[in-house]
C-alpha angles and dihedrals in degrees: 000000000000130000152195123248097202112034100015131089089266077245089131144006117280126250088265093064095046095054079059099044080059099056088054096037085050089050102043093054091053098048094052079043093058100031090059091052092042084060088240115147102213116214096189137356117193131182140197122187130172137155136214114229138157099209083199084093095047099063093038095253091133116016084188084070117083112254088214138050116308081191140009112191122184135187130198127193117193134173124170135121101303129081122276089256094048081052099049096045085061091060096048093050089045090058086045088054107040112110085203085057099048084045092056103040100043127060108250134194111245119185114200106195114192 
């Protein structure tokens, strides 16, 4: 379950984390996806994802602060059989092909109906 930081109980990560725990989980994925058709036994796969947000502008302090992600900065670390540049290819097509990632990076229409 998600939470609130602010105004929840702190039980679970907030919407914002888990928009962060996506794009590594989408990664990730990729990255194990290509790798194995690729023929690449991976050893490790590691991931660091954080965000830069002023939460000023989520709860409207400051309508001046972006309600959003000014950043969003993620690492990967990956071993296997292959060499460093074949590993870190996989990681460069998985982010093209993440569908997280694509919904980050590029503005896209949301309709809200009530």
């Amino acid at each position: 379950p998600m939470d609130h930081p602010t105004l929840g109980q702190g039980r679970g990560p907030a919407p914002q984390e888990q928009v962060l725990s996506a794009l590594a989980g989408c990664i990730t994925g990729g990255v194990a996806t290509i790798a194995a058709a690729r023929k690449i036994q991976l050893t490790k796969v590691e991931s660091s994802v954080t965000g830069e947000i002023d939460v000023r502008g989520v709860l409207g302090v400051d309508d001046g602060v972006r309600r959003g992600f000014r950043a969003v900065n993620a690492t990967f670390v990956v071993e296997g059989d292959a060499p460093e540049e074949d590993l870190q290819k996989l990681v460069a097509d998985s982010v093209r092909l993440s569908a997280v990632y694509d919904m980050l990076a590029a503005t896209v229409p949301v309709t809200i109906s009530a």
